[in-house]
Every structure is written in C-alpha cells, then in structure tokens.
LOFIMI-218923 format. One line per field, with one value per residue (C-alpha): residue in one letter; x, y, z. Coordinates in Angstrom, 2 decimals, always signed. Layout:
REM LOFIMI-218923
r = A,...
east = X,...
north = Y,...
up = Z,...
END
This chain:
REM LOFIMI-218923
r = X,X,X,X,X,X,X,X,X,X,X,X,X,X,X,X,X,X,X,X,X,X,X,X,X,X,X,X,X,X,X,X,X,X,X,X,X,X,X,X,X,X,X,X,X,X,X,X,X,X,X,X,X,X,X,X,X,X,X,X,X,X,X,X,X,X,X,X,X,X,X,X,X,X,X,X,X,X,X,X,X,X,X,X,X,X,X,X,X,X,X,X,X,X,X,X,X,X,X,X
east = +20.04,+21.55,+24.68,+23.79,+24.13,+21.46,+21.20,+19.55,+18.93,+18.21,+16.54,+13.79,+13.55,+13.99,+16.31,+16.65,+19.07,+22.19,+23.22,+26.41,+28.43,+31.32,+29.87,+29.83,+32.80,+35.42,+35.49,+39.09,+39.75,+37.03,+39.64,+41.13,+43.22,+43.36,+45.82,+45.98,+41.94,+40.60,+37.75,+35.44,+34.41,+31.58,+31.08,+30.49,+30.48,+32.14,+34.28,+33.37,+34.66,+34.07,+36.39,+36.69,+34.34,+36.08,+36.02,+32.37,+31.39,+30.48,+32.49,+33.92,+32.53,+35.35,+34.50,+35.42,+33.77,+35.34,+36.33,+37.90,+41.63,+40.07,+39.27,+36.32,+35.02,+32.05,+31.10,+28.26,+26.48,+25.68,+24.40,+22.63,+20.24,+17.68,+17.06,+20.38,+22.19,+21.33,+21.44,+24.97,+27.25,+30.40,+30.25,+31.74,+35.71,+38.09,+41.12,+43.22,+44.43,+45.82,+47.05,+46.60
north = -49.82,-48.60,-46.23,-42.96,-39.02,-36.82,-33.78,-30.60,-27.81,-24.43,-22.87,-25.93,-26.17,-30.29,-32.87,-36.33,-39.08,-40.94,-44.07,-45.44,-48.68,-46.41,-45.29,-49.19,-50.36,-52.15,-55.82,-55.81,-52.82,-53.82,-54.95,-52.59,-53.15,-50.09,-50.69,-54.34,-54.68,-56.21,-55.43,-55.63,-51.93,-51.84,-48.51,-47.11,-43.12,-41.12,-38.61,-36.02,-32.58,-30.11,-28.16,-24.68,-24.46,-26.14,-24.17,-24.73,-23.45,-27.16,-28.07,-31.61,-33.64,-35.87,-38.56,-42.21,-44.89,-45.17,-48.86,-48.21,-47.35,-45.59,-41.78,-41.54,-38.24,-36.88,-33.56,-31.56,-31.04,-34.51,-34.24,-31.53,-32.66,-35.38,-37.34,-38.05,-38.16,-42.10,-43.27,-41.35,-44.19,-43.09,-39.73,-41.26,-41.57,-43.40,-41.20,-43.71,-45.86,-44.77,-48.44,-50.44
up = -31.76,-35.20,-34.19,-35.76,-35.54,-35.72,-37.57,-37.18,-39.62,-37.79,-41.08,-41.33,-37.23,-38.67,-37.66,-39.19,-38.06,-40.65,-40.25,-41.55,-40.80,-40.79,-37.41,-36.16,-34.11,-35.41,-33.82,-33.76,-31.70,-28.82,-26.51,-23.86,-20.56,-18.17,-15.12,-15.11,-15.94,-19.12,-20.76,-24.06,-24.92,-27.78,-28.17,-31.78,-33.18,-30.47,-31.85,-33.96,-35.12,-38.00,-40.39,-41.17,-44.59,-47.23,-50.90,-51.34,-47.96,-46.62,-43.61,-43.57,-40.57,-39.11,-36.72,-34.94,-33.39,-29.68,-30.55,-34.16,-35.39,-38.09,-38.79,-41.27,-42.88,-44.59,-46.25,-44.57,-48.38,-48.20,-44.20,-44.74,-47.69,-45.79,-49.03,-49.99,-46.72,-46.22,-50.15,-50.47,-49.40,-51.21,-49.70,-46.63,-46.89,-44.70,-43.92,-42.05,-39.21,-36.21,-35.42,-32.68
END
C-alpha cells in the first residue's frame, strides 16, 4: 500500500490517514550492507518526532522514511484539519540531507 501516518484527534474520537510522497523511500538510499551482507531495504516513513509548540501553539512534526537521506517536516495545523491535510502539498518542507 500507500505509505502513510494516521492521525487521531482526541476531541472528535476521529482519525483519518495522510499520504505524502515525502513519506515514500528514496530509490537511491535502498541499498544497505550490515557485516559483510547486502541487501535492498524498501522501507518508507519510519521516523517521526514532534516539537515543543512552535509560536502558534502547533507543534512541527519531523519525520524520515527508513530508506531516505532526507529529513522532511510538517506543521501539525495542517495535520490536524482532515480537509486540508491531503490537498496541502506545500505544507510539507524538506529540511535536508544527511548524506549517504
């Protein structure tokens, strides 16, 4: 399936699940070699972590794919409103690369 995160609002008792391609693997980082052993690892969103609240009171939601050099980030205004939270593309930033 579609590599997503679901989220869940305690005030509604709702969740819903976002879908980015930020949260896709990155075809050039699938490679890995652990003591000798080589190996294709696909994995997609796998880290994530949370801010303390920024001015506004949102938290920024950080977060990688397992098989990415890149750290992407997103505000929690735009996860936590269900109608926007898929049509918002641009709300999703890409900090950086860690390099290979």
């Amino acid at each position: 399936g579609k590599p997503g995160i679901v989220v869940y609002s305690w005030e509604k008792n709702e969740s819903w699940r976002i879908t980015h391609h930020f949260f896709h693997p990155d075809p050039l980082a699938c490679d890995f070699s652990v003591k000798g052993h080589n190996f294709s690892w696909t994995d997609a969103i796998f880290g994530i972590g949370l801010s303390a609240p920024n001015a506004d009171n949102f938290t920024t939601l950080y977060f990688h794919p397992m098989a990415s050099y890149n750290e992407f980030a997103v505000s929690t205004e735009y996860l936590r409103n269900q109608s926007v939270a898929d049509a918002n593309f641009n709300a999703f930033k890409l900090l950086g690369s860690r390099g290979p």
